[in-house]
N, C-alpha and C positions, 0 to 999 in steps of 0.2 A: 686274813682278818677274822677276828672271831667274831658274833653275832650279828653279820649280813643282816640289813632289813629287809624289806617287801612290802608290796600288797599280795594279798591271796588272787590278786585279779582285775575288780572293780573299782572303778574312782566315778562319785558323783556328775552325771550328766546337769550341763549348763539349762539353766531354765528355761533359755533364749531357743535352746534345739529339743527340749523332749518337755512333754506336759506333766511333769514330776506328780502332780498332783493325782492326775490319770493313772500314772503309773504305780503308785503308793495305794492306790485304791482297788485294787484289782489284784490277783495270785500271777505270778510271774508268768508272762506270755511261754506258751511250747508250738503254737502256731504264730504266724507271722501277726504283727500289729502295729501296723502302719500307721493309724491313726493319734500315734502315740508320738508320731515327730510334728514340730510344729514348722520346719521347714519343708517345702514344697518340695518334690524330688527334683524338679531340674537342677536346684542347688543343694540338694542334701547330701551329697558326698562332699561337696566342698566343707558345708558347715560342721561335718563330722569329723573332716580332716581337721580344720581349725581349733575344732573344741578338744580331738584329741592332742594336737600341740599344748593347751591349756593342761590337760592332767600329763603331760610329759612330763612338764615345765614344774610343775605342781609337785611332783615326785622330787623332782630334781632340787628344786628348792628348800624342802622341808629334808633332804639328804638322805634320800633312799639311795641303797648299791644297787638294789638290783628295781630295773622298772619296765611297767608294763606298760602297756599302749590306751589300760583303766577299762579295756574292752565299752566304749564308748559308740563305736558305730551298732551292737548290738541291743534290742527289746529285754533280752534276758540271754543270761549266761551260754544258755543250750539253743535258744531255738534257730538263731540265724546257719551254725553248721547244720544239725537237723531237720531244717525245711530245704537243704541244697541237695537232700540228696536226690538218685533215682530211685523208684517204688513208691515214692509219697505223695499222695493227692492233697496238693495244697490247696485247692478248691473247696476240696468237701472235706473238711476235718471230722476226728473221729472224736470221743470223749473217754477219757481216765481220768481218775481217782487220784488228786493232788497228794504228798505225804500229810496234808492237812487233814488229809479225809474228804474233799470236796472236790465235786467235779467238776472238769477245765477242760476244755477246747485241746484235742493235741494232735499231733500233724497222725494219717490213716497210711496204714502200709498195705500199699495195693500191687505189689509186686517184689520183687530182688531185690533190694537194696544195695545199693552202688554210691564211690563218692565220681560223680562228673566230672569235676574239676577241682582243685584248687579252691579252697572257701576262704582261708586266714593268710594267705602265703604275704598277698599286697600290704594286709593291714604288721604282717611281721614289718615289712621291708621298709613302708613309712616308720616305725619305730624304730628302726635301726639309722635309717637317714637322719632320726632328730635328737640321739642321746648317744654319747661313750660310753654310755654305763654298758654292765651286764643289761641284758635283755629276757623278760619273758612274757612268753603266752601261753594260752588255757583252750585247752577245747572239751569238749563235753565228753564222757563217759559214756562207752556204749550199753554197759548194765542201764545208768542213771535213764539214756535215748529211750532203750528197749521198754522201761515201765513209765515211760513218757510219750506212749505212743499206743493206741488202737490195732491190733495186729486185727489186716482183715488176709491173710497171706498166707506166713508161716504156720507151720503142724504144730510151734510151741514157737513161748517168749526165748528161749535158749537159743535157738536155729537164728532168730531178727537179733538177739543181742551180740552172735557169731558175726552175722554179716556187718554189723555198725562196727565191729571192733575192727573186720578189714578196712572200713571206710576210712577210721578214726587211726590207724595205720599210716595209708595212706599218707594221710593229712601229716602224721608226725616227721614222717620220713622226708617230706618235702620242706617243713617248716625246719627242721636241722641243716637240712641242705641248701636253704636261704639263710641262714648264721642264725636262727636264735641258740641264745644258752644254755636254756631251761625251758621246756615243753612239759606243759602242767595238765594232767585229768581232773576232771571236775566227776566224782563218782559219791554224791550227797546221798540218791536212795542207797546207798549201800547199809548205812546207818539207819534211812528209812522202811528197808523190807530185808534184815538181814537174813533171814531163811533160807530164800527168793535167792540173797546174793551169795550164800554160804552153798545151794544146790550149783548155779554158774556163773555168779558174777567177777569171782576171779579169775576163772579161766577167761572168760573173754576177755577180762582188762589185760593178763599176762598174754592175749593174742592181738590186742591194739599196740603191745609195746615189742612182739615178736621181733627181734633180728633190729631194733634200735638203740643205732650209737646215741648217745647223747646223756646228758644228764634229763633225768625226769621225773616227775613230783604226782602226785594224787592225794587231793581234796579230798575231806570226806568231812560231814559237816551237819549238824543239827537243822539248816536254813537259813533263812536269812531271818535275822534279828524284827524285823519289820515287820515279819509273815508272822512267824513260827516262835511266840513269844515264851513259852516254858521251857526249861532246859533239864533233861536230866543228868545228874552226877558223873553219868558213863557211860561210853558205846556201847552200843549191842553189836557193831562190828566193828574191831580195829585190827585186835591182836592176827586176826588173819590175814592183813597187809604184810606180815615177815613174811610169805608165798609169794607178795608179787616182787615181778622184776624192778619195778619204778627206783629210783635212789633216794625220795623222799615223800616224806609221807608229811600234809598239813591238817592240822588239829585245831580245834577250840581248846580253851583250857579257862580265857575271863570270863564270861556270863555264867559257863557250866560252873565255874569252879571247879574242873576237872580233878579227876584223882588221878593223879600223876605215874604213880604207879604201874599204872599199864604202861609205860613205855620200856618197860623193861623187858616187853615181848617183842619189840622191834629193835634191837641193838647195832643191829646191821645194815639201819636208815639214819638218816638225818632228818633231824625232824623241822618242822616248819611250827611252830610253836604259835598258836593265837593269842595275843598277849592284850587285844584290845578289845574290848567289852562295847561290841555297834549296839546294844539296846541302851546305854544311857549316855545321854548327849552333852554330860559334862564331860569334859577332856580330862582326861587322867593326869597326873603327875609321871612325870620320868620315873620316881622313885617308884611310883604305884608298877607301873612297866615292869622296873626291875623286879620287884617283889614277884610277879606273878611268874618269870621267868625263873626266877631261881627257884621257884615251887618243881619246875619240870629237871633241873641242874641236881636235883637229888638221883633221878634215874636217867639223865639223858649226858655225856659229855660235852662239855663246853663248844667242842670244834666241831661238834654234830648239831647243835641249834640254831635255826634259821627266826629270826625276831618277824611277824607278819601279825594283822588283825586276827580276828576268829573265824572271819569269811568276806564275802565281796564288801566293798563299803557304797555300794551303788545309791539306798535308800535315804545317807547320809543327807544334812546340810553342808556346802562344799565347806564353808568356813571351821564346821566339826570337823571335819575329816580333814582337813589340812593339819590343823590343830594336835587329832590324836595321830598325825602322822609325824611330827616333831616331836610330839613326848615321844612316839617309841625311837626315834633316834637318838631320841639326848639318855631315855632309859639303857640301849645299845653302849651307849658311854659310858655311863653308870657304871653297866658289866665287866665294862673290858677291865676299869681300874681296880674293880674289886676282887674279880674274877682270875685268876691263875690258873 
């Protein structure tokens, strides 16, 4: 089927489980933030199960193919893999430099980094017990961890970005071999510290996807819409994604107005196309949808275009996001009839 939907990942948390407002107000947690569920922990894996049946249901309703689990039991995209691991004193946090420029709490590397266990494998496996559909999940970027983190350890950020990629390895390996689909890198400072990521950001990503079957995607992404409110026209990293192993690559293109043209350095990806603009909270038009897709159909092949947001839809109101999750199916439509 040609133009597969998506989310990039995130689906809006119920009011009833996290304090949205708390959460809106603040730069996305990199240490743990507890304070930020409004269910108690005796019951807070239950209510997170429940609320993530709600964004299954929620995918499923508005006619997504491919759906996630809205990564709903997590504070922020990265921090719940990245405080699991070994070497990290979740106690005493360290402080780095948000891509906003402002300084935030972020988990200290006080030794090796190791993954212990298993971090997402449960929340795959509930996903897959509640939908037919295709299935995916997202884990964090070992580049994105490594300058999201305090090194008090390693001799360089390179050495702690090596061992997160074994970590995040790991994780992928086991998450394929409990049936997900699609296993997605979430690698946003790539775009935010490309120098940084051009010296070794893709070596490590191409050693977190080392020797994995599966089909698999990497994020890269201005921010989230909520945070990180200016957009520029174009990456300072993408076209160096044709290096990595990943099979797809996802993009902004609505709020930036991307120049599309760059996708002609990645020919040998399918791309994940962001066709939904999270900074403005009217819901687009299907047509609006299609137009922005067909902007990227000048450089990208039809059967290579994956239709998704720009980035998580986490900061949403649910009823937007529901909303601009049906235009982009009915815009999906659009495509197919007009598109040859």
């Amino acid at each position: 089927m040609l133009f597969p939907t998506t989310l990039v990942g995130s689906y809006p948390q119920p009011e009833w489980l996290i304090d949205r407002e708390k959460l809106a107000g603040r730069f996305p947690p990199r240490v743990r933030a507890k304070e930020l569920w409004r269910v108690p922990e005796p019951h807070l894996a239950e209510a997170q199960d429940d609320a993530t049946l709600l964004a299954i249901r929620a995918q499923e309703r508005a006619g997504l193919d491919i759906i996630t689990d809205g990564e709903i039991r997590r504070e922020s995209y990265s921090n719940r893999f990245a405080t699991a691991l070994e070497g990290i004193d979740i106690d005493h946090p360290g402080t780095a430099l948000d891509r906003s420029g402002h300084p935030n709490p972020v988990p200290r590397i006080v030794g090796r980094i190791r993954r212990k266990h298993p971090v997402e494998v449960d929340d795959l496996k509930f996903l897959k017990r509640h939908t037919n559909r295709q299935v995916k999940i997202t884990v964090p970027g070992p580049f994105t961890m490594s300058q999201q983190a305090q090194n008090d350890f390693y001799k360089s950020a390179e050495e702690a970005a090596m061992d997160y990629a074994a970590a995040v390895n790991e994780e992928i390996r086991d998450l394929f071999a409990a049936g997900a689909d699609i296993v997605q890198i979430d690698e946003p400072y790539m775009q935010a510290r490309p120098e940084k990521a051009r010296e070794y950001g893709l070596k490590a990503l191409n050693r977190a996807l080392e020797g994995v079957k599966g089909t698999t995607a990497v994020h890269i992404c201005f921010g989230y819409a909520a945070i990180i409110h200016s957009r520029p026209s174009g990456y300072s990293f993408l076209p160096e994604l044709a290096g990595c192993s990943c099979s797809q690559v996802s993009i902004e293109t609505a709020q930036s107005n991307l120049d599309t043209a760059v996708l002609e350095k990645l020919r040998d990806k399918k791309i994940m196309v962001g066709c939904i603009d999270l900074s403005d909270m009217t819901v687009e038009t299907p047509q609006k949808v299609a137009e922005r897709v067909k902007r990227a159909l000048k450089h990208v092949k039809p059967e290579d275009v994956i239709m998704a947001p720009d980035c998580g839809m986490k900061y949403l109101p649910r009823e937007v996001a529901f909303g601009k999750m049906k235009a982009m199916v009915e815009g999906a439509k659009i495509l197919r009839t007009e598109v040859v």
